[in-house]
C-alpha positions as CSV (number, residue, x, y, z in Angstrom):
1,X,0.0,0.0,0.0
2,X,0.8,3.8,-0.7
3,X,0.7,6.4,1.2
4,X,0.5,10.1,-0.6
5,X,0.6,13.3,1.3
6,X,-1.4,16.0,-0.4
7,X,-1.7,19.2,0.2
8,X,-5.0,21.0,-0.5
9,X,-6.1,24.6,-1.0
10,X,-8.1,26.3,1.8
11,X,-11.3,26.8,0.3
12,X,-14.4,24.6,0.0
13,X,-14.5,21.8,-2.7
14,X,-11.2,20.4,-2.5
15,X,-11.9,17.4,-0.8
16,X,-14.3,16.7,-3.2
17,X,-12.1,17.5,-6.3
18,X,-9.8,14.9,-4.5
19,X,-12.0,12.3,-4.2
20,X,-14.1,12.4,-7.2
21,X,-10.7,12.4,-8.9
22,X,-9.5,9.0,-7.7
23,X,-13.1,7.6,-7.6
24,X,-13.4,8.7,-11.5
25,X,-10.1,7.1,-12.2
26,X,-11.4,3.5,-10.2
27,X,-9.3,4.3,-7.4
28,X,-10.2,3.0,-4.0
29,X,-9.3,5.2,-0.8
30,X,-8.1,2.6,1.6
31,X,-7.6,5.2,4.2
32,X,-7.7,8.9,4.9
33,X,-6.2,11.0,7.6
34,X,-6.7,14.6,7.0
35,X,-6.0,18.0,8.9
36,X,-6.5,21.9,8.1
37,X,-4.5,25.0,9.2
38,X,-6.6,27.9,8.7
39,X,-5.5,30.4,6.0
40,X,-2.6,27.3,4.6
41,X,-4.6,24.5,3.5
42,X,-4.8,21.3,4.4
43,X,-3.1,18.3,4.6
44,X,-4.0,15.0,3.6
45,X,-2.5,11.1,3.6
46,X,-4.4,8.9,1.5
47,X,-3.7,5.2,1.4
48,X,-4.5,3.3,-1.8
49,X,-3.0,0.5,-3.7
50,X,-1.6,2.0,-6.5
51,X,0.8,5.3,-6.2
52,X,1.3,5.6,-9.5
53,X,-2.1,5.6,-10.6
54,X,-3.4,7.9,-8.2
55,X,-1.1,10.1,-8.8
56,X,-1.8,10.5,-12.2
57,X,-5.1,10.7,-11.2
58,X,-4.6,13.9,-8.8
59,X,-2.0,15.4,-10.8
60,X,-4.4,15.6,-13.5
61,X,-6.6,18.1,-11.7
62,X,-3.5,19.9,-10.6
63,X,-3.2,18.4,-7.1
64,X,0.5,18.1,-6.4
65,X,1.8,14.9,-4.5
66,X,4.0,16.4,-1.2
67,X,5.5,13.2,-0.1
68,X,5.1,8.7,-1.4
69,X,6.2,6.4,1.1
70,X,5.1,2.5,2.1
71,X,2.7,2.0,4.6
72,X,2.2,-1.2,6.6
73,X,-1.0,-2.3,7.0
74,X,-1.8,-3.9,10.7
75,X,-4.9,-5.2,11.5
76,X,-6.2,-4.2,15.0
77,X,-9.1,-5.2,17.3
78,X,-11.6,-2.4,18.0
79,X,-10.4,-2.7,22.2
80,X,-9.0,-0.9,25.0
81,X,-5.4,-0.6,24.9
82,X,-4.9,-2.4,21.1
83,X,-3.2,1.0,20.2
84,X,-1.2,1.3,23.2
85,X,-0.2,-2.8,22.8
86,X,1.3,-2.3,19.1
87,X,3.4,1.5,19.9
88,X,4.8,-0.7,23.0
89,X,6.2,-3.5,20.7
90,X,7.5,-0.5,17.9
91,X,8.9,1.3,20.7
92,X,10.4,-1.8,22.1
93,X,11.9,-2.0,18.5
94,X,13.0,1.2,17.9
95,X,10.9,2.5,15.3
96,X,9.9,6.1,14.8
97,X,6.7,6.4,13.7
98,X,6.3,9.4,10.8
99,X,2.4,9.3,11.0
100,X,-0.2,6.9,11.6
101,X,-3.7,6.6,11.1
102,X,-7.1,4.3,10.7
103,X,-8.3,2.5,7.7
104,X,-10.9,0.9,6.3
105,X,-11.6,-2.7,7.1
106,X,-10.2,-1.9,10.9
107,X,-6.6,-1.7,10.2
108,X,-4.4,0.7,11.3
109,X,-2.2,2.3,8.7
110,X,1.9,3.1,10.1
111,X,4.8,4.9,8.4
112,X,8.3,5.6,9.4
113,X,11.4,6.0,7.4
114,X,11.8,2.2,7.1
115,X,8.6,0.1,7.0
116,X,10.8,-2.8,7.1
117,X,11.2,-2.6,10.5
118,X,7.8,-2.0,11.3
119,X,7.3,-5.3,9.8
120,X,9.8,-7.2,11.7
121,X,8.6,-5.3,15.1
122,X,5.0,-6.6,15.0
């Protein structure tokens, strides 16, 4: 899985230019995480399955890609401390997270600047 960091105009519609972009193209959003600084923009990290395409995708409406990196899926149970278990076990590993968020299908979506060792921590 992909993760792209967008960065969006501050004015309404954007989201929906982003979205009916990659649902036009047949692009599936596996995951969103998004966040808005009044006056800047916002920010956005989509996960889907195919960088490349959604990229060409975005970048056809003029939506410019910040940032491209792996993401490891982890599927989590929907319970107290579930969080708090898998940070514990990528602490314990060293791992630095970059950002994490939820996706679809209860999974938890985790980048750092080596998602090989996310991998071998959990």
């Amino acid at each position: 899985m992909k993760d792209l960091t967008v960065q969006l105009e501050d004015r309404p519609g954007t989201l929906a230019e982003l979205a009916e972009a990659l649902g036009n193209a047949g692009i599936n959003i596996e995951g969103i995480a998004g966040f808005a600084v009044p006056g800047v923009g916002g920010l956005v990290h989509l996960l889907v399955e195919d960088g490349a395409a959604a990229r060409a995708a975005l970048e056809s409406t003029g939506v410019g890609i910040e940032h491209e990196a792996d993401a490891v899926l982890v599927d989590v149970e929907d319970k107290p401390g579930e969080l708090g278990r898998i940070a514990r076990r990528l602490s314990d590993a060293g791992v630095n997270l970059t950002a994490g968020y939820l996706a679809t299908k209860t999974r938890l979506a985790l980048l750092s600047d080596d998602a090989g060792r996310i991998k071998a921590a959990l």
